[in-house]
Kinemage of the C-alpha trace (Angstrom):
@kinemage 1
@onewidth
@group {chain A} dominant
@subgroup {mainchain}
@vectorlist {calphas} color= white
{ca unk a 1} P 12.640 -13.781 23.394
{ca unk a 2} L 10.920 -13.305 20.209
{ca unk a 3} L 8.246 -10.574 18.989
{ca unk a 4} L 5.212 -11.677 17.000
{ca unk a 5} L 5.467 -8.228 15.512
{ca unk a 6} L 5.671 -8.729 11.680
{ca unk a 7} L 8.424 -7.795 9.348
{ca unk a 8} L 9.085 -7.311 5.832
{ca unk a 9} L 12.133 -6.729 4.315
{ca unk a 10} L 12.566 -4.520 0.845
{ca unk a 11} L 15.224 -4.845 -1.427
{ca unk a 12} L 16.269 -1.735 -3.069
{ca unk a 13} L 14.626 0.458 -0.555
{ca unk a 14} L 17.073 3.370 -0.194
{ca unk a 15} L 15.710 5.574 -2.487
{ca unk a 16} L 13.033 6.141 -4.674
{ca unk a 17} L 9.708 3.351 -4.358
{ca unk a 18} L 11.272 1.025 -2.554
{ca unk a 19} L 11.858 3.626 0.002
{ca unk a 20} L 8.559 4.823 -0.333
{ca unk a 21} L 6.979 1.563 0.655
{ca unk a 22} L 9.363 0.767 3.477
{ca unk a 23} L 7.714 4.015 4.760
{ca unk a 24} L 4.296 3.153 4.294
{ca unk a 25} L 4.220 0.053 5.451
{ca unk a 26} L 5.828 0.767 8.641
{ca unk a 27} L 3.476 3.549 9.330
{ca unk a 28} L 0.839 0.485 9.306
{ca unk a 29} L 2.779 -1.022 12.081
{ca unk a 30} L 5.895 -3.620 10.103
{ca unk a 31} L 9.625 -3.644 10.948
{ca unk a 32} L 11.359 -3.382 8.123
{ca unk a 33} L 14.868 -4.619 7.014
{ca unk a 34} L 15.760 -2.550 3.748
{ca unk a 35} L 18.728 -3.460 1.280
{ca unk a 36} L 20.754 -0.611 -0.230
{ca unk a 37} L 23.969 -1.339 -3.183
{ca unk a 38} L 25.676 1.716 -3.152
{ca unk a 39} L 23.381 4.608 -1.065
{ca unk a 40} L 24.335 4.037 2.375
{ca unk a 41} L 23.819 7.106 3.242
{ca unk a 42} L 19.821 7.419 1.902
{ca unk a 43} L 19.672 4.190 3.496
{ca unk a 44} L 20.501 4.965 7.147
{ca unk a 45} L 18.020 8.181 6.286
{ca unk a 46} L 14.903 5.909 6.233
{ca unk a 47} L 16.286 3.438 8.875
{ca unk a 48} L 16.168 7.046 10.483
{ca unk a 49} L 13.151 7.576 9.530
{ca unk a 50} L 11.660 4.469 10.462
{ca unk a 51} L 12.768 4.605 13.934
{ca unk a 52} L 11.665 7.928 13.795
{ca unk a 53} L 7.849 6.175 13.487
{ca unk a 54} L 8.708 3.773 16.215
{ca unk a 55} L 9.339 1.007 14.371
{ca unk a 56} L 12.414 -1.152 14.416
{ca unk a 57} L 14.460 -0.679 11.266
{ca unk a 58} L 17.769 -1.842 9.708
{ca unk a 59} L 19.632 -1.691 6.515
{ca unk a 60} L 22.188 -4.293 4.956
{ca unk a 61} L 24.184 -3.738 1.675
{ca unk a 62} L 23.338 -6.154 -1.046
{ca unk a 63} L 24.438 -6.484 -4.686
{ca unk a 64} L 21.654 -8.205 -6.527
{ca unk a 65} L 24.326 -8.973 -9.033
{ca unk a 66} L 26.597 -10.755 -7.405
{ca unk a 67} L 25.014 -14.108 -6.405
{ca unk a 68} L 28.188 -15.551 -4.859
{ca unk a 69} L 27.387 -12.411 -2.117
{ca unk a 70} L 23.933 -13.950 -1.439
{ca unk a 71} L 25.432 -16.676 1.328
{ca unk a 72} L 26.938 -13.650 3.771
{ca unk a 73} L 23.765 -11.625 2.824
{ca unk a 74} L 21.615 -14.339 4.227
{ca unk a 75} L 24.055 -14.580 6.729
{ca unk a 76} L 23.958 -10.856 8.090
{ca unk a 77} L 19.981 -11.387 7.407
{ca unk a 78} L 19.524 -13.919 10.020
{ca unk a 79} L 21.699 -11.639 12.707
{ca unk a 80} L 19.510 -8.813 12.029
{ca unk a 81} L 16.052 -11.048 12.580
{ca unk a 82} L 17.981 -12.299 15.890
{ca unk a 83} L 18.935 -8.599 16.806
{ca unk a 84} L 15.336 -7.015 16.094
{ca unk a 85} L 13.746 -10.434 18.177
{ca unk a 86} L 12.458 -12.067 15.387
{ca unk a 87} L 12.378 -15.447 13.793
{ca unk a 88} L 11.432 -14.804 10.294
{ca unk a 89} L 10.094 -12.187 7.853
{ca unk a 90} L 6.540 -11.808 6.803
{ca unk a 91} L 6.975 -10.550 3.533
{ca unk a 92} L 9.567 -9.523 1.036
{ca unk a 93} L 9.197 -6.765 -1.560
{ca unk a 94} L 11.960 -7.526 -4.484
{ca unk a 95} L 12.172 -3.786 -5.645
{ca unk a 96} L 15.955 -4.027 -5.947
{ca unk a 97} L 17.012 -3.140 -10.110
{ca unk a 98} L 19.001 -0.970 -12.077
{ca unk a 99} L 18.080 1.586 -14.007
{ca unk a 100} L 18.906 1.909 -17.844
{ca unk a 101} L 18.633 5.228 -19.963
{ca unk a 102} L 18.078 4.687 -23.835
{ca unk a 103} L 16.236 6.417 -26.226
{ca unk a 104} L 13.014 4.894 -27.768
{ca unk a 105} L 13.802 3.511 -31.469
{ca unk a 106} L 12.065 5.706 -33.959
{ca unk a 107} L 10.488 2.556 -35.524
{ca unk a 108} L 8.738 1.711 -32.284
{ca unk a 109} L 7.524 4.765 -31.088
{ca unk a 110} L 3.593 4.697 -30.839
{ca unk a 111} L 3.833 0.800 -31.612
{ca unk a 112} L 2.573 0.086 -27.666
């Protein structure tokens, strides 16, 4: 039996604004699937958290950089759309990146 509730899944959603949407749109009534790389942990917080709102919630590991992943991922993504009763997503939020500290070449600072 399928829902006609309406879910979204966010990629990079364990920490940071990723997480804060996942939040904030399921206080407006989506399920949410989240992907996390490497913060399992902070991601089974706001699955936590999500259920905690009544929603339904999960949270699948996936490496944005490794494409030859992206066949299981789907994989594991279809499972949890059969597990949460659904048959597709409504939306999808790519938020998933890395993050890349360098200081600002002298010869471009105020240039933007």
């Amino acid at each position: 039996m399928f829902s006609s509730a309406k879910t979204v899944l966010i990629t990079g959603a364990s920490r940071g604004l990723g997480r804060n949407t996942a939040i904030n749109l399921a206080k407006q009534g989506f399920d949410i699937i989240i992907t996390y790389q490497s913060q399992k942990d902070a991601a089974a917080a706001v699955v936590k958290e999500i259920e905690h709102l009544g929603r339904k919630t999960a949270a699948l590991k996936l490496d944005t950089s490794k494409i030859a992943s992206f066949d299981a991922f789907v994989a594991a993504l279809r499972d949890e759309l059969r597990r949460l009763g659904r048959e597709h997503l409504y939306g999808l939020v790519n938020n998933a990146g890395i993050g890349l500290d360098a200081a600002l070449r002298s010869d471009l600072r105020g240039a933007v």
